[in-house]
N, C-alpha and C positions, 0 to 999 in steps of 0.2 A: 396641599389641598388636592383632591381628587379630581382627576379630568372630567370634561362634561361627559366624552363619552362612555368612562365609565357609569359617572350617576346617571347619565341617561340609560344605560342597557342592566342598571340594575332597578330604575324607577319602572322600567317596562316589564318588569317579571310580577306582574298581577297577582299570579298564582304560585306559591311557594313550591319551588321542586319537590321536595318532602314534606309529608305530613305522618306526624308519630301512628295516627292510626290506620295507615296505611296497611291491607295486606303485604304478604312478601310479592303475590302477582302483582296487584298495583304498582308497590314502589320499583318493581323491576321495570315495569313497562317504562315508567314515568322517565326512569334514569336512561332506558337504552333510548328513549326518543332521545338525548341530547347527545349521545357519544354514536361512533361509528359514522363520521364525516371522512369523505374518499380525503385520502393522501393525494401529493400531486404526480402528474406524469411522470418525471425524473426521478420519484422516488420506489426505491427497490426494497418489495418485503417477500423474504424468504422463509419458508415454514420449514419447520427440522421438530428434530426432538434434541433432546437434552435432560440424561438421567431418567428417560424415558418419559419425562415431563413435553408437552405441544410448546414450543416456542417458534417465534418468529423474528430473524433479523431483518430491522428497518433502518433503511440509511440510504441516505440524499447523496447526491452528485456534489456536494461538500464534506461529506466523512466517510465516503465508500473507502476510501484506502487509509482511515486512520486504526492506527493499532490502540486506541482505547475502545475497550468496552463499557457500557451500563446498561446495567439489567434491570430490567423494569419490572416489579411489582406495582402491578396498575390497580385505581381505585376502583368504586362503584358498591360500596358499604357490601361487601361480599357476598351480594349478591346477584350483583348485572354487569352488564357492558363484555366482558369477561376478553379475548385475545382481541379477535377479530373487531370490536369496538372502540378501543383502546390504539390499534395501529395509527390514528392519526397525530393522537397523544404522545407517541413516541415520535412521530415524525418529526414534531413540533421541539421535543426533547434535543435530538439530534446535534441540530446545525449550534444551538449554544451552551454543550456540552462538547462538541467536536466527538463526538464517537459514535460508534456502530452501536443502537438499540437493540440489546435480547428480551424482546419483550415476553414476561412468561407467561401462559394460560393456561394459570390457576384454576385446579374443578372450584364450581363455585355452591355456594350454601343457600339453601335450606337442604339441597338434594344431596349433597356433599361435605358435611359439617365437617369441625376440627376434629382434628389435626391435617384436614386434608387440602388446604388453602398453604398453611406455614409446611406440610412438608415437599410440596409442589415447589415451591419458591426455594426452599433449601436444597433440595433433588436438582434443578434447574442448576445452582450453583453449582453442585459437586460435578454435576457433567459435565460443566461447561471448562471447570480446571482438568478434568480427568482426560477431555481433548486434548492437552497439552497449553493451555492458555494462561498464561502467569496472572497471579491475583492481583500483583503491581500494573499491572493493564487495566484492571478490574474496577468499576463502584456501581455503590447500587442504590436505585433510588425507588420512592415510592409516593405517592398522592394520597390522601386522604385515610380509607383502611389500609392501605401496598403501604405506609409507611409505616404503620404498626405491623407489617406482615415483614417488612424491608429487616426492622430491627428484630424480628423475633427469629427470624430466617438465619441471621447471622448468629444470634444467643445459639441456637442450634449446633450450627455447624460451629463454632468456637467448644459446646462442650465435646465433641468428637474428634478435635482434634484438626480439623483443615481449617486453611490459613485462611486469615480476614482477605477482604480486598482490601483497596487502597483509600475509599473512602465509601460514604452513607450521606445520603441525602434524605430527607423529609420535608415535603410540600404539604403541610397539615395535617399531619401523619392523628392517627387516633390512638393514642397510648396509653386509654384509658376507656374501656366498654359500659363502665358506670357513668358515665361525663357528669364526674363529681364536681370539677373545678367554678368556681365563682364566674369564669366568662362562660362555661354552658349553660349555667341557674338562671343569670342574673346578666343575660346579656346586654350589650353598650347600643344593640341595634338589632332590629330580626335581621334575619339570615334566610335567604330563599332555599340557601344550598345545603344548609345545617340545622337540625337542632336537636336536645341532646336527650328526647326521648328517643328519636327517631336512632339514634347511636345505638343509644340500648338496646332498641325493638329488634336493630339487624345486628346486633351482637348476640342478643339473644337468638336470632336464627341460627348464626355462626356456629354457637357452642351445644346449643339442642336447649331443651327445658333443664334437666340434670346438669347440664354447663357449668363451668367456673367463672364467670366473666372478672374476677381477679386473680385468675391463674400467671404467669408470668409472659406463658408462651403466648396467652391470648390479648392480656393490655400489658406491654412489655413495662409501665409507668412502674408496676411491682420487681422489674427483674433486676436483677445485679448487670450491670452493665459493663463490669470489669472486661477489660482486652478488645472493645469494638476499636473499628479504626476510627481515624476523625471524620467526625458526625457535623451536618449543617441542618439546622432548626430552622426553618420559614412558615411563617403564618402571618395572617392578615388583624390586624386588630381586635376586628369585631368575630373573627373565627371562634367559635368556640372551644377549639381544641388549645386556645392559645398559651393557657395555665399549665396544660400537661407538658407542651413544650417546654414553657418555663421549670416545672418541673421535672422532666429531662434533660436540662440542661444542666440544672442542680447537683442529680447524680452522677450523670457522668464526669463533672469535674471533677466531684468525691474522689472518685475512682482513678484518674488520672486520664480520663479519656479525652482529646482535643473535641472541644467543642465549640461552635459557632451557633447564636440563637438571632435569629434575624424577625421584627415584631415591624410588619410593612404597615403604615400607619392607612387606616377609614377601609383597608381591604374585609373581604369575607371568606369563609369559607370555600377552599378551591380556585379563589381568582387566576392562580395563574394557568388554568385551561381557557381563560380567555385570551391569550396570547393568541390564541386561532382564529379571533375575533378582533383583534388587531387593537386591542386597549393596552395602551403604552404599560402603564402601570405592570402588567404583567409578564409584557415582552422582557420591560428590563429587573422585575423580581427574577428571571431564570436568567437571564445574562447573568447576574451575581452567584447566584446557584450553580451556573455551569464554570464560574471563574473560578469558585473554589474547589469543583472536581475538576479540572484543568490542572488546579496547581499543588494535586495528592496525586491524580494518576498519569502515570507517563506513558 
């Protein structure tokens, strides 16, 4: 059963984050009002480049001298929050992942459509080995779209040849721009944080009007998953993405890819960014999250 103060801090959202008819200015507004919360004092965030991609490393007075990395592909349906919004996100990442956050800032869409979100995130990567930084140090994670960006980043770099990191994480990842699946239709519950025109509307920004939004690179649900490293699936019940997970999780067994699919039960869409918000429920969803990149990356 759900904490009260979960149900209390999702009975208090009156007004749904999203609404499908949203402009793309609206929903940008709507979303950066709840992201770009200050980091705390002890926490060090460093801006660099990487593959010529804006990154920033984030990390606490408990993993400034760990030699794991994860890169972060941060959400905000590819269109808002974008680096500097997202730093707290990663801060929060950090301490139960134990590693230095390379968080990437992704150009973001409608100003910047695809290909220019997946090859930011894959650029980010290759610079980041090309430093000298072994991929066995490496995972990479991603929220909401960053999780659909996370794995198509990798499909990428895997057909070119440079090596996986050590693992993939997805916190609700959208690996599907159509949100065909029976939990977006016919959801268990609204959803403040979700729904699965509003998927569409900004994937449809994503990829232009002439878009594929079945293309592979763009809802990875289509892509061959052959050769990822092992991958961990998390989403909340009522998420709607929760089908595509289960449907990624599918294929990548096919293929032989180690997979983990985790279905946290009464959660929604995103919960675990209320870890900043100090609802248990989500603290300990990334405690699990970060146990199994703990026990892929060295």
């Amino acid at each position: 059963m759900a904490s009260r103060e979960y149900e209390a801090l999702v009975a208090a959202m009156t007004r749904p984050l999203v609404a499908p008819g949203d402009p793309v200015e609206v929903a940008r507004e709507k979303l950066e009002a709840v992201h770009g919360h200050p980091v705390a004092d002890g926490t060090r965030v460093a801006w660099t480049e990487y593959g010529g991609v804006r990154c920033a490393w984030v990390d606490t007075p408990e993993t400034r001298d760990s030699e794991r990395v994860l890169v972060l592909c941060h959400g905000g349906a590819f269109i808002a929050a974008g680096g500097d919004g997202y730093l707290f996100y990663a801060e929060m990442l950090a301490r139960p992942f134990g590693a230095r956050v390379l968080l990437v800032d992704y150009r973001l869409a409608p100003e910047h459509r695809f290909p220019a979100a997946l090859e930011d995130c894959a650029g980010a990567y290759r610079g980041l080995l090309a430093q000298g930084v072994r991929p066995e140090h490496v995972g990479i994670v991603g929220d909401s779209c960053g999780g659909g960006l996370a794995v198509a980043a990798l499909l990428r770099v895997r057909d070119e040849g440079v090596p996986q990191p050590a693992a993939v994480v997805s916190l609700g990842g959208w690996f599907d721009l159509e949100a065909r699946g029976d939990s977006a239709r016919a959801p268990l519950a609204p959803d403040p944080f979700a729904h699965a025109d509003f998927v569409c509307a900004r994937g449809r920004d994503y990829v232009g009007d002439g878009g594929d939004l079945r293309d592979p690179r763009v809802s990875p649900i289509h892509a061959d998953l052959t050769g990822l490293p092992p991958l961990f699936l998390q989403v909340g019940q009522i998420d709607l993405t929760r089908d595509d997970a289960l449907a990624m999780a599918r294929h990548a067994g096919r293929v032989g890819v180690e997979v983990r699919l985790e279905i946290v039960p009464e959660m929604i869409h995103g919960f675990q960014g209320l870890a900043s918000a100090g609802i248990a429920e989500a603290a300990a969803a990334l405690g699990r999250a970060g146990a199994f990149f703990r026990a892929k990356v060295v």
